[in-house]
C-alpha positions as CSV (number, residue, x, y, z in Angstrom):
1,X,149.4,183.8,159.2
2,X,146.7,185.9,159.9
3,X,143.2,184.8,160.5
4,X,140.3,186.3,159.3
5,X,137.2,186.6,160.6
6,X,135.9,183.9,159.1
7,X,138.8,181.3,159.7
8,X,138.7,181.8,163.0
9,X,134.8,180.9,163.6
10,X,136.3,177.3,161.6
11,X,139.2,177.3,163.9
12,X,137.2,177.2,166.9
13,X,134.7,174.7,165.4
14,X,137.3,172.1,164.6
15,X,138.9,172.6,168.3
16,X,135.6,172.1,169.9
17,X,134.7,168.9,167.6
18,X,137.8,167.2,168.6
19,X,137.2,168.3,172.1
20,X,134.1,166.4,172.2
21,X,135.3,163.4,170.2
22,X,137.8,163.3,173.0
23,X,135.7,162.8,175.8
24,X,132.9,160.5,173.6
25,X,136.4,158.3,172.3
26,X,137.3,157.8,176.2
27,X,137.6,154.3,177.5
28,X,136.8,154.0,181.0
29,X,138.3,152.4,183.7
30,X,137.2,148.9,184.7
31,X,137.9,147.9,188.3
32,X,140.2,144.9,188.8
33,X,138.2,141.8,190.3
34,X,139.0,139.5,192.9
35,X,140.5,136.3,192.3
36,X,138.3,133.2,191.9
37,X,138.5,130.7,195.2
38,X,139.9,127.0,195.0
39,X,138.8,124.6,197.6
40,X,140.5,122.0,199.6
41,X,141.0,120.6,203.0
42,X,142.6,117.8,205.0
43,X,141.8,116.2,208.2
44,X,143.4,113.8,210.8
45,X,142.7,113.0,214.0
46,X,143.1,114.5,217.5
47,X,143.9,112.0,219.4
48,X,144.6,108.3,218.6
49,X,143.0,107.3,221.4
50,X,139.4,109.2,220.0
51,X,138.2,108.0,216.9
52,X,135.3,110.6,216.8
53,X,137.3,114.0,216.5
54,X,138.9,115.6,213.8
55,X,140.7,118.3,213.0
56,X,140.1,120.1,209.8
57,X,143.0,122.0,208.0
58,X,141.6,124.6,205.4
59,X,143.7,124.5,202.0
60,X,141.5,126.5,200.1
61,X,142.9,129.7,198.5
62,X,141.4,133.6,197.5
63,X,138.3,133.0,200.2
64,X,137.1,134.9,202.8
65,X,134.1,132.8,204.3
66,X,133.9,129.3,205.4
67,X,131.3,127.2,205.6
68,X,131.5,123.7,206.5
69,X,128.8,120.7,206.8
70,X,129.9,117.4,208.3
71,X,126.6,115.3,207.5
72,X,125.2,115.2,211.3
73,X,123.4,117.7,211.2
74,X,126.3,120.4,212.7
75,X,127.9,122.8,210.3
76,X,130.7,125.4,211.5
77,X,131.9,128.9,209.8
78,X,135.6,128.7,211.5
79,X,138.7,128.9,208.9
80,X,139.8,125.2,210.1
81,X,137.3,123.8,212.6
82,X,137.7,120.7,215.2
83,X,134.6,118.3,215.2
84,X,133.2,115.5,217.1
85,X,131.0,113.1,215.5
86,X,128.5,111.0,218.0
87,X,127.8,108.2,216.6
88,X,129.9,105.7,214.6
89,X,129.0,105.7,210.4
90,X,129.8,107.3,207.0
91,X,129.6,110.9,207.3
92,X,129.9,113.3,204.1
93,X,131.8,116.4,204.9
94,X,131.4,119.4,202.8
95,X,133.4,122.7,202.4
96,X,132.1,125.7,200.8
97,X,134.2,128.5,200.6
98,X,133.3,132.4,199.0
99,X,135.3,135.2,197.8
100,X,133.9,139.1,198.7
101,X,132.0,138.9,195.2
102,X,130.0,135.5,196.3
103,X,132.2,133.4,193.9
104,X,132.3,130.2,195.9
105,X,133.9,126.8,195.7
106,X,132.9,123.2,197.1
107,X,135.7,120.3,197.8
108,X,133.9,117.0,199.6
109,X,135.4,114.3,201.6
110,X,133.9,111.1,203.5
111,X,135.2,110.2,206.4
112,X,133.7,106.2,207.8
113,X,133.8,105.8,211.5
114,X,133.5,101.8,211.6
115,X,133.0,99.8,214.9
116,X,134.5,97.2,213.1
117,X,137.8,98.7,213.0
118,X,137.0,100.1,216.9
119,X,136.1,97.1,219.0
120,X,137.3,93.5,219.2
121,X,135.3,90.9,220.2
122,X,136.5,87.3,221.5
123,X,134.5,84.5,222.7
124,X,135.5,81.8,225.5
125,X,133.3,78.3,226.0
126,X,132.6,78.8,229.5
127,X,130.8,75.7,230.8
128,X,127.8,73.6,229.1
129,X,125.2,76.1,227.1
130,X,127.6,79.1,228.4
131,X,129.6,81.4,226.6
132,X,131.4,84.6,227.1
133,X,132.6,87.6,225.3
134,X,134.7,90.0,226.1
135,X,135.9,93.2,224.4
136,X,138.8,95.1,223.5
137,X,138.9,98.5,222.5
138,X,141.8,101.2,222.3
139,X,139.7,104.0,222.7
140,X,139.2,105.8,226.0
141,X,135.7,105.0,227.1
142,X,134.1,106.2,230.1
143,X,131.0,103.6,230.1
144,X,130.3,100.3,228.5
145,X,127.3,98.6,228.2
146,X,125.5,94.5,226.8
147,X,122.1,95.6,225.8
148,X,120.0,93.0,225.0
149,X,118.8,93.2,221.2
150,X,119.7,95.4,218.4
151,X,117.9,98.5,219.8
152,X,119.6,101.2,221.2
153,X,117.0,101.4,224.0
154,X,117.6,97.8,224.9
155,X,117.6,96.2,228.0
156,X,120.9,96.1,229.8
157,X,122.7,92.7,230.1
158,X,125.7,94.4,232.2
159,X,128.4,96.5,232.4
160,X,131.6,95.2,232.8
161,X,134.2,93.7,230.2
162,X,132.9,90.7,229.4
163,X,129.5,89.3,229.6
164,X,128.4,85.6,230.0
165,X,125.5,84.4,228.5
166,X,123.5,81.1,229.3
167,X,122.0,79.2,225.7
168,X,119.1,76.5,225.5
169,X,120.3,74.1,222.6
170,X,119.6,75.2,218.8
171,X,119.1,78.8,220.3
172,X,121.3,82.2,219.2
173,X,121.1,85.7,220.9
174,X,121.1,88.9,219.6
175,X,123.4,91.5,221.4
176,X,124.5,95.1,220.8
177,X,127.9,96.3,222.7
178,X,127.3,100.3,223.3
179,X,130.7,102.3,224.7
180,X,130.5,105.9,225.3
181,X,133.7,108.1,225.2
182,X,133.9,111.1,227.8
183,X,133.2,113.2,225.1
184,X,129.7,111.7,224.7
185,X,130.7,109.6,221.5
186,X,129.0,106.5,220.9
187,X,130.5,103.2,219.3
188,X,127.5,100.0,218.7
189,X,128.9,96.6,217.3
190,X,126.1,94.4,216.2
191,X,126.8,90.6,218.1
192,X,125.1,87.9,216.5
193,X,125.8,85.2,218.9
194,X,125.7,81.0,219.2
195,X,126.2,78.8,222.2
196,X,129.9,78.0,220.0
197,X,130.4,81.7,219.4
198,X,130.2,84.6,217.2
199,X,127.8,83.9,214.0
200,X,129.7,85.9,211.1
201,X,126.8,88.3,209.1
202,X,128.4,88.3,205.6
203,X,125.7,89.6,204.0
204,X,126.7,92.7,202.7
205,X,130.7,92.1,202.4
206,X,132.8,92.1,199.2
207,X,129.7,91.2,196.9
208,X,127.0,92.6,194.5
209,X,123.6,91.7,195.0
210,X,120.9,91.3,192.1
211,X,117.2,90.1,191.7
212,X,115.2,89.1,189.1
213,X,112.5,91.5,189.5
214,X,112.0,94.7,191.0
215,X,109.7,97.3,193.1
216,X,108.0,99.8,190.6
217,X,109.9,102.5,192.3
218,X,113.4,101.0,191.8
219,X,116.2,99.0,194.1
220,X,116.4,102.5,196.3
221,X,112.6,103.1,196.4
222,X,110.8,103.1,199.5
223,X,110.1,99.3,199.0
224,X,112.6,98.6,196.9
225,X,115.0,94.9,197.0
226,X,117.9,97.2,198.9
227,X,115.8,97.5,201.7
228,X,116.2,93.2,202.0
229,X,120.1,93.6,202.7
230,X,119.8,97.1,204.6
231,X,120.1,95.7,208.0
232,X,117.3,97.2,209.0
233,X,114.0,95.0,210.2
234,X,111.6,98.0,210.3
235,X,112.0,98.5,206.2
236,X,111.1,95.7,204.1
237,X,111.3,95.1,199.7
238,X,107.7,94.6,198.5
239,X,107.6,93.5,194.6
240,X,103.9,93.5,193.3
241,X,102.6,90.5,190.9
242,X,105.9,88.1,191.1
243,X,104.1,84.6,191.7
244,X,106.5,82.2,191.8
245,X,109.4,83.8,189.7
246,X,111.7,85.5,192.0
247,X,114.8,84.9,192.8
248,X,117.9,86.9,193.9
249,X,121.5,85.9,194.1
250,X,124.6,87.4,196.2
251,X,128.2,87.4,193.9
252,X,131.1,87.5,196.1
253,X,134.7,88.3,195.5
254,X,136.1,85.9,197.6
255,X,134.2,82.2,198.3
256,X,132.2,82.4,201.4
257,X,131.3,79.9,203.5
258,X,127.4,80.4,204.6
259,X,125.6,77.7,206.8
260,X,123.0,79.3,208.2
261,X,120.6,82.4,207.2
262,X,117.7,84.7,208.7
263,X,114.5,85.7,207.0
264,X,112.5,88.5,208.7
265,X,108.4,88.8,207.3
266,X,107.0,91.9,207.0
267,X,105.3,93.9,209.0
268,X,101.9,93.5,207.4
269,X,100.1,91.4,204.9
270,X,101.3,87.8,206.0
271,X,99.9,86.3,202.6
272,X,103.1,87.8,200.8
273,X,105.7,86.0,203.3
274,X,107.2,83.4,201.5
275,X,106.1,79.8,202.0
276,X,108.5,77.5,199.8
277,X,112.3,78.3,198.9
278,X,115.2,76.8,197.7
279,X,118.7,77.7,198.5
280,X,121.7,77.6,195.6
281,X,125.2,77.2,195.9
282,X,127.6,77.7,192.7
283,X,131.8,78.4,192.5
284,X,131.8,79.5,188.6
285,X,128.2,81.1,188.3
286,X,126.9,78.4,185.8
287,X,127.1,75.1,187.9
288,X,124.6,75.5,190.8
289,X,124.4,72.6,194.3
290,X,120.4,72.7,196.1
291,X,122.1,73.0,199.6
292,X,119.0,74.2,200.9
293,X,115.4,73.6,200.9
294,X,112.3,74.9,202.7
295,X,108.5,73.7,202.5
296,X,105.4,74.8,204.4
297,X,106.9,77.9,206.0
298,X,105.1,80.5,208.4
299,X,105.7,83.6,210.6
300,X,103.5,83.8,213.3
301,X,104.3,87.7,214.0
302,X,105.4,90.7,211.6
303,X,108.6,91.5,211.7
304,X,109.8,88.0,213.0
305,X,113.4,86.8,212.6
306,X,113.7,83.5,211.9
307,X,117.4,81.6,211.5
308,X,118.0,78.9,209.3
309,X,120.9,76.1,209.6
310,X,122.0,74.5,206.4
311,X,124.6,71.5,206.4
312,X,126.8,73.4,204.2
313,X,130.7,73.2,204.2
314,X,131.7,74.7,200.9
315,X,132.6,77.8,200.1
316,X,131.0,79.3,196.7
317,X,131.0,82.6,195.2
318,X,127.6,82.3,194.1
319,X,124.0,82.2,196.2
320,X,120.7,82.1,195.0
321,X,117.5,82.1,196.8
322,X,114.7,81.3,194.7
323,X,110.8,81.6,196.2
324,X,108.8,78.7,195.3
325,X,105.7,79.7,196.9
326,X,104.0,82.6,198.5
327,X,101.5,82.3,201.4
328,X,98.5,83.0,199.6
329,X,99.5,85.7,197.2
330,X,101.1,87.1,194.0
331,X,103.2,89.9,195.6
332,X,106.0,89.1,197.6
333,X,107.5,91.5,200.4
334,X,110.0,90.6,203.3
335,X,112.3,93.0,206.2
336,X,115.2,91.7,205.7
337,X,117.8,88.4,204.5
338,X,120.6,88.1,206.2
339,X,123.5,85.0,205.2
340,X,125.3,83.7,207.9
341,X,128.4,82.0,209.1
342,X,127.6,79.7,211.9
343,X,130.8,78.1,214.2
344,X,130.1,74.2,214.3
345,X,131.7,72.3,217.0
């Protein structure tokens, strides 16, 4: 067919047209992306004998960069690190792991350290007002040390295996067992101790703890009623405009038997420290036994520890402490409560 002047110039309009459309019509290419990461990890130890270091084994997949905490402070960027912890306790550990777009995932695992499970301790009468403990430990230690107190910068009783200590009668001592591993590693067990041997803390095992009233900031606050079972004499549970109406109680899972207990005051105020208690004993929750009772109380110092002996023998799963009277004062506060289980003769 042939064109004409005119057809063509239409001809070569419609070409160009679909041209363009062409090109505007064109989907372009979109770049594949990478994968998003998973996180995971495992760990187990090095060495039976060392407690304190672990080995780390990365299971994450699609990642590029590590990054791991382990709640002490040190972190690492290795694939699948090796740490040592320095101190016995519940550590955290984190894992973070990124893709090259930044895409990152977090896995989290807590690893406890406990001295308990670490070091044995055994007792042996050793004479009139004598007593001596000696330790066992399957860790390789490179020093061991009896401090005198709680505090890690305690005096030191001795050095060796066992350690004998003299009593006056009625009397307990407290004692902290330090060992060091080559690797710098410490381990402290806690010894509350009794001319007839070790005093049992059960303060904080197998139970829930509750109180009748609270601090205004809540049982975690600053001041708040978990700072009275923290184990820790330098905090203390202050609860504002209580008079006489307090009372807390400790709910085991197993029965307990508790003859003894240690209030520690403050370290201020001494109108708040309690003056008149009463101690509870119950096995169902509903029937309650007085098997203690305290009148015309005083702490000559802040932050005193002071133990008390009841003449209990039976085992409940219920305690409850109620205050009676305060000093000279409607707010109460106190460091610390600790129930005990003292060996009689």
């Amino acid at each position: 067919m042939k064109l004409t002047k005119l057809n063509y110039v239409f001809l070569s309009f419609v070409l160009m047209v679909s041209a363009c459309n062409k090109e505007d019509t064109e989907i372009p290419t979109i770049a594949d992306t990478e994968p998003k990461p998973t996180a995971a990890f495992d760990f187990d130890l090095l060495d039976e004998n060392d407690p304190f270091t672990f080995k780390f084994t990365n299971q994450s997949s699609d990642f590029k960069e590590s990054r791991w905490s382990f709640a002490d402070d040190s972190t690492s960027s290795e694939v699948s690190p090796i740490h040592t912890f320095l101190q016995t306790g519940t550590y955290l550990v984190k894992l973070i792991v990124l893709n090259g777009e930044d895409y990152w995932a977090q896995r989290e695992e807590t690893i406890t350290i406990a001295p308990a499970n670490l070091i044995q301790v055994h007792t042996e009468r050793a004479g009139a007002g004598q007593l001596r403990l000696i330790y066992h430990t399957d860790m390789q230690i490179e020093k061991a040390e009896w401090l005198d107190g709680y505090s890690v910068d305690a005096p030191v009783l001795g050095s060796e295996e066992s350690l004998l200590l003299d009593f006056e009668t009625g009397t307990f001592k407290e004692v902290k067992l330090r060992l060091t591993t080559p690797k710098g590693s410490n381990a402290y067990l806690d010894l509350f101790v009794a001319e007839m041997g070790l005093i049992k803390d059960v303060t904080n095992v197998d139970n829930t703890f509750s109180i009748s009233h609270e601090n205004g900031s809540g049982p975690d606050g600053n001041e708040g009623s978990k700072k009275l079972i923290d184990n820790n004499v330098t905090t203390k549970a202050f609860i504002g405009d209580v008079g006489t109406a307090l009372n807390w109680t400790f709910t085991y899972e197993e029965p307990q038997l508790i003859n003894g207990y240690s209030m520690t005051s403050g370290n201020d105020a001494p109108e708040r420290d309690p003056k008149k208690w009463k101690v509870e004993g119950s096995i169902d929750g509903e029937y309650w036994e007085i098997i203690d009772e305290r009148d015309d109380q005083a702490w000559d110092e802040r932050r005193l520890s002071r133990t008390f002996i009841i003449d209990n023998t039976t085992a409940y799963n219920y305690y409850r402490f109620s205050i009676l009277e305060l000093t000279n004062s409607s707010h109460f506060q106190m460091s610390e409560i600790r129930l005990l289980e003292i060996p009689r003769n």
